[in-house]
Phi, psi and omega in degrees: 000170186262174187214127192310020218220153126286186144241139219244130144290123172062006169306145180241099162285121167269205185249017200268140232206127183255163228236119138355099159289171187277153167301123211192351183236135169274150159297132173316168193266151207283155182249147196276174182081038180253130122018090188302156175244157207293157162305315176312333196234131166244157218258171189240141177348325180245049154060029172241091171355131169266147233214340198278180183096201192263132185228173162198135197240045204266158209208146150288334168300119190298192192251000169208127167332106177347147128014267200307316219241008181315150190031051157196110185330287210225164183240207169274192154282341161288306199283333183286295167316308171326289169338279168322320178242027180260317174307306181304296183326289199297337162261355123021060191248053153285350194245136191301315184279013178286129186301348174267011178271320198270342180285337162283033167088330206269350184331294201258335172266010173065023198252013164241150168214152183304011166288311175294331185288122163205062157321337186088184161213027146229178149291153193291145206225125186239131167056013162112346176217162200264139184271159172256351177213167177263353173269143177258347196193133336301139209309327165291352187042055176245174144307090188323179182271146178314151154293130174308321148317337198264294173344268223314316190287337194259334167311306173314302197307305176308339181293312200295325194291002182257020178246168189220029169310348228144112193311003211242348196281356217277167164281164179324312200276319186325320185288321242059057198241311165242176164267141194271178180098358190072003189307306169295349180043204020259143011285139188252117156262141202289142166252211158313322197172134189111347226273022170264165183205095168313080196269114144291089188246117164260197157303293224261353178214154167221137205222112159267107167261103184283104189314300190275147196080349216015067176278135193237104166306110184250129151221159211252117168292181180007041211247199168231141200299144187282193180312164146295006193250322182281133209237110179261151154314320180248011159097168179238096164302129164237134184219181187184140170310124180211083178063220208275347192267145156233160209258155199220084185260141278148113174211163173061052162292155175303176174261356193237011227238293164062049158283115155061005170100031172266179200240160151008298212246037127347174109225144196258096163261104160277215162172139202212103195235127192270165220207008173187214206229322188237021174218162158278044213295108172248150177217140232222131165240142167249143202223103152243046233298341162308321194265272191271162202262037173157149185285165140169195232215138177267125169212137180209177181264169158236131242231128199285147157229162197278359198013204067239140154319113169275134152324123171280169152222134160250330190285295213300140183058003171295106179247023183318313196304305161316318185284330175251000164302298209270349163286322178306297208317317191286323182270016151257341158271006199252322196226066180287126157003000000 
């Protein structure tokens, strides 16, 4: 099967527990001739779904659909267990020969175990039955097809990932600079390990925090987007209220920032409507008419845990970076130009 992921070099979890908001909102009082909102889910003073706690969106579902489940959305509970422990067995990667062992990089140095591992072990169950892709649209759960401009360019971009002049030459997640897989986004995607997410809410502001990297989301409610020239890693977020969803749109990515080979001019629209006391239903649309030949979207759940968030450290103790500096280096005196 294919896999959602790079690979992050050296990443470390330490034990150090980032401090909690308190839990704080009763639902507001219903105003009368209003809709009562359901009990289950609770509300924040201004009548807006509270949003806060510890999320995790980590899922076996792949991000486009198999093979095995073509032209078919969702499965049984039967074909979904087959599935599930047919996936654990084969990525097993206590075992040498698993095949995610070797898509991490790790066949022969050993530097991943299931331990380490937090993939989740189902498939995502959206509306009472398990999705078979996280894409929903187009409806086959592929990826559209590249522009032909976008071919030429991500051909180059792989070219580039062989050069190693300069650490600056290297991808995003190797320096820590971001987590890889898009997992901090937007669109945030379940990867390899790590998949927790911290929601922070005010009136006027929602604060993400993404265990990996510990990367951190600002979204501005009912604001404006900043210049085109102010250019962020994770996009310049704006969001706004639509009934119980709040819709989040996201512009003025980096040129270095390539979801799935996307360009500058990416643009995101989410929407994150929580739907129960324990769950998030999110959903992602990608609009990159440079890249892809139509837009689409992605939806899964992100699902409450009980955390605490751990602090990631990617550097400390990291010796990849030095280590693959200094093998170029070396084969460069070994193999000169």
């Amino acid at each position: 099967m294919s896999f959602r992921l790079l690979v992050s070099l050296g990443a470390l979890v330490s034990l150090v527990t980032l401090p909690l908001p308190g839990q704080t909102s009763a639902p507001a009082a219903t105003p009368a001739g209003t809709k009562a909102k359901s009990s289950a889910i609770p509300h924040r003073p201004d009548g807006h779904p509270d949003l806060q706690g510890v999320w995790t969106n980590a899922t076996l579902t792949p991000m486009e659909r198999p093979a095995k489940f073509a032209g078919k959305t969702t499965v049984t509970d039967a074909e979904a267990a087959a599935y599930e422990k047919n996936d654990l067995d084969t990525n097993d990667i206590d075992k040498k020969d698993a095949p995610l062992l070797a898509a991490a990089g790790s066949a022969e140095t050993g530097g991943y175990n299931n331990l380490f591992i937090d993939r989740g072990s189902q498939l995502a169950r959206v509306d009472g039955v398990k999705r078979t892709s996280l894409i929903i649209d187009p409806p086959e759960g592929k990826v559209p097809p590249m522009t032909d401009e976008a071919k030429k360019r991500i051909a180059g971009l792989i070219r580039s990932y062989e050069k190693y002049d300069s650490v600056k030459d290297r991808p995003l997640a190797e320096r820590c600079i971001l987590g890889f897989g898009s997992t901090s986004g937007p669109p945030m995607l379940p990867v390899l390990y790590n998949n927790n997410y911290q929601i922070v809410q005010t009136a006027d502001t929602v604060m993400i925090l993404i265990e990996m990297v510990h990367d951190i989301r600002i979204i501005r409610l009912n604001g404006q987007h900043a210049p085109p020239t102010v250019r962020q890693w994770l996009g310049d977020s704006i969001g706004h209220w639509e009934g119980d969803a709040l819709v989040v749109d996201t512009t003025n990515f980096t040129d270095q920032t390539r979801f799935h080979g996307s360009t500058a001019n990416l643009h995101v629209i989410e929407h994150f409507k929580r739907t129960d006391a324990g769950t998030i239903l999110y959903r992602a649309t990608i609009d990159d008419p440079s890249t892809f030949t139509k837009q689409w979207t992605i939806e899964y759940p992100f699902l409450a845990t009980a955390g605490p968030v751990y602090e990631y450290a990617c550097h400390e103790g990291n010796y990849a970076m030095p280590d693959i500096m200094g093998g170029a280096r070396k084969k460069d005196i070994e193999s000169p130009k």
